[in-house]
N, C-alpha and C positions, 0 to 999 in steps of 0.2 A: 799851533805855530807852524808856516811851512817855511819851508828854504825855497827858494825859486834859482833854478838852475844851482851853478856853483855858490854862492852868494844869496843872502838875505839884503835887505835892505841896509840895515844895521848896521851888516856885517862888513858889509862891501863900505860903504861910510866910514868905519874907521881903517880900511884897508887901504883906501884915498888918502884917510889921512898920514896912515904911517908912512906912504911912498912920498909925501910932501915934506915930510919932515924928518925924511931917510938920513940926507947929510950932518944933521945935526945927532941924533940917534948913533951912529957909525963911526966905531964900533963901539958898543954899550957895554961898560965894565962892571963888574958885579957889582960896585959899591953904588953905581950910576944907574942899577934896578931897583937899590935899598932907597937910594935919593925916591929917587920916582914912584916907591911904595910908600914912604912915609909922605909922600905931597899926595898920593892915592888916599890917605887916611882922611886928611883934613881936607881935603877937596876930593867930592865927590866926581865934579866934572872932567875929573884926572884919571879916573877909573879905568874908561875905555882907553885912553890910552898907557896907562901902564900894560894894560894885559895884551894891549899891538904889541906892543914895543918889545914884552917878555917873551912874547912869542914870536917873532921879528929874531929875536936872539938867540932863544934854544931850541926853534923849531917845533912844527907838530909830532908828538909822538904817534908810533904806528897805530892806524885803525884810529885816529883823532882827526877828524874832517877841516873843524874851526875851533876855536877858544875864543873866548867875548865875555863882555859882563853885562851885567843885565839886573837893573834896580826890582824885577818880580823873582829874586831867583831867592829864600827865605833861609835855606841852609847855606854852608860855606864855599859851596861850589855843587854840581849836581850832572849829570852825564847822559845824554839823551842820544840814543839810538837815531838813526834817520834812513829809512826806506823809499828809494827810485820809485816814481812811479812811470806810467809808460808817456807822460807826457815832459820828462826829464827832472819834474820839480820833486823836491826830499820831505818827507813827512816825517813826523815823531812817531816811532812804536813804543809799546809797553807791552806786547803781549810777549812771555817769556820762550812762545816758539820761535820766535828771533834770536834767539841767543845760539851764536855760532854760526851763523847766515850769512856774517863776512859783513854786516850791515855797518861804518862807520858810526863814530858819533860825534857829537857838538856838547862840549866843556863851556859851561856859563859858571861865572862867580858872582855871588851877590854879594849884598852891602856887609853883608857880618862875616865874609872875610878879611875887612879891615877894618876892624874894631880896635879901639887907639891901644889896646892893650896885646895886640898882635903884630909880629914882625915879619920879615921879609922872608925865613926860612920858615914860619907857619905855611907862607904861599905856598912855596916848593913841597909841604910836606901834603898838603889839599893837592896837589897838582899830580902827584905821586899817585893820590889814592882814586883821585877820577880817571886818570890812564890808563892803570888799573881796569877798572870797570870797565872800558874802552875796548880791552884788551879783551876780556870774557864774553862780552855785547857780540863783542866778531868774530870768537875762535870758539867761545865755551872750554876753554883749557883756563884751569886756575895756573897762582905762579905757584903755590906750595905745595900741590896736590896731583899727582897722578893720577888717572885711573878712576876719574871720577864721571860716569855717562850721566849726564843732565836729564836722559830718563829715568835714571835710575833715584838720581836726586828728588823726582818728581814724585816719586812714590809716598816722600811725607811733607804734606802741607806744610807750606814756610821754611822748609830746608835751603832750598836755591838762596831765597835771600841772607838769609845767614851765611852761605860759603861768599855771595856776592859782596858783603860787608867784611866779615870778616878775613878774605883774602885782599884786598884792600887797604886795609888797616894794617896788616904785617909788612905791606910794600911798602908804605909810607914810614912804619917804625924801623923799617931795616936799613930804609935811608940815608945816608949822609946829615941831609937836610935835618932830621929827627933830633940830631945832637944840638941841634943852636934853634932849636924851638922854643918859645915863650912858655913859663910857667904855666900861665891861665891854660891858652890852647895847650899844652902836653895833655891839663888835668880834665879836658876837656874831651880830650880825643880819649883818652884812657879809658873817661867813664861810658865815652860812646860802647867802644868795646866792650867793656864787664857786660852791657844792656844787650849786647847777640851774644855774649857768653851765654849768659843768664838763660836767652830766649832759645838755644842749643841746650842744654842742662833739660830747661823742663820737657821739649823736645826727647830727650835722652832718658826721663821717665816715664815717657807717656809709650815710649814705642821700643824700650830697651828689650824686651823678649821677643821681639818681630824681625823679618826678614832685617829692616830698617837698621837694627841696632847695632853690628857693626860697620857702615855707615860712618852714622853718629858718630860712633865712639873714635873713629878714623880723624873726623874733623875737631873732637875735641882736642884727643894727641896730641893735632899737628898745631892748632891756633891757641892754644891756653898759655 
């Protein structure tokens, strides 16, 4: 996927749309996001404009480019780095030497964040944990963690993604939003996490007697 200039196709599309339908929208009351989240549930072609609309309202967070929804997006939201190239237009990175590069990124939500058994503070609490990510994509600073060199991180296979998960997941549960979460997604997010506890843990056997282990042990402390 590229971005071309400021704007995707897409993007710019529903950015059309929201200035068209500005007056109406203005000013949007929290309970007049819940409206428009649960007409998101049962109408998909509501989607893209809930997530204008929500963003129209709370603004991008820092190091957050755009937020869209996007019917290929499989998880409940997902956060993609985007890199200049020297003809102006943005490309997706993965390669984790990007992390700290100052590189924005682009927040897409897919269809199973509005799953009819999810509500409008699940949003906020997904919205949390990809700014997050957002956040690390362009600084490499966790929010729980000091002192943590991403080369250093680098020294044990799959450790970065574990602090990128699991620092995430603590911004999300320390949230406001966290307390008026839906049963299903709380038990849902919870088990996400036990699954990088878990994958940290054996992580912390394999490499507990090596430079690595305390480390590890650093990130168990702080995320258990």
């Amino acid at each position: 996927m590229r971005f071309v200039k400021r704007q995707g196709p897409a993007v710019l599309a529903l950015i059309v749309m929201v200035v068209l339908l500005q007056p109406t929208w203005s000013p949007v009351a929290a309970q007049e996001l819940e409206d428009l989240f649960r007409q998101a549930q049962t109408d998909p072609s509501r989607r893209p404009l809930f997530v204008g609309v929500y963003t129209k309202q709370r603004g991008l967070p820092e190091h957050v480019y755009d937020i869209a929804y996007s019917d290929g997006v499989s998880a409940l939201g997902v956060t993609s780095p985007l890199k200049q190239d020297r003809a102006g237009d943005f490309e997706h990175i993965t390669n984790t030497r990007g992390i700290g590069q100052g590189y924005p990124s682009v927040i897409l939500f897919g269809p199973n964040m509005f799953s009819p058994s999810y509500n409008f503070a699940d949003f906020e609490s997904v919205f949390q944990h990809e700014a997050t990510h957002a956040r690390y994509w362009a600084t490499g600073r966790l929010v729980y963690m000091d002192k943590v060199d991403t080369d250093e991180a680098r020294l044990v296979k799959g450790v970065l993604r574990i602090l990128f998960e699991l620092d995430a997941i603590k911004a999300q549960t320390e949230h406001s939003s966290w307390r008026q979460t839906s049963p299903d997604f709380r038990k849902g997010q919870e088990a996400y996490k036990q699954h990088w506890m878990d994958q940290l843990n054996q992580l912390r056997k394999q490499v507990g007697m090596t430079n690595a282990g305390p480390l590890l042990d650093r990130v168990w402390n702080t995320y258990r």
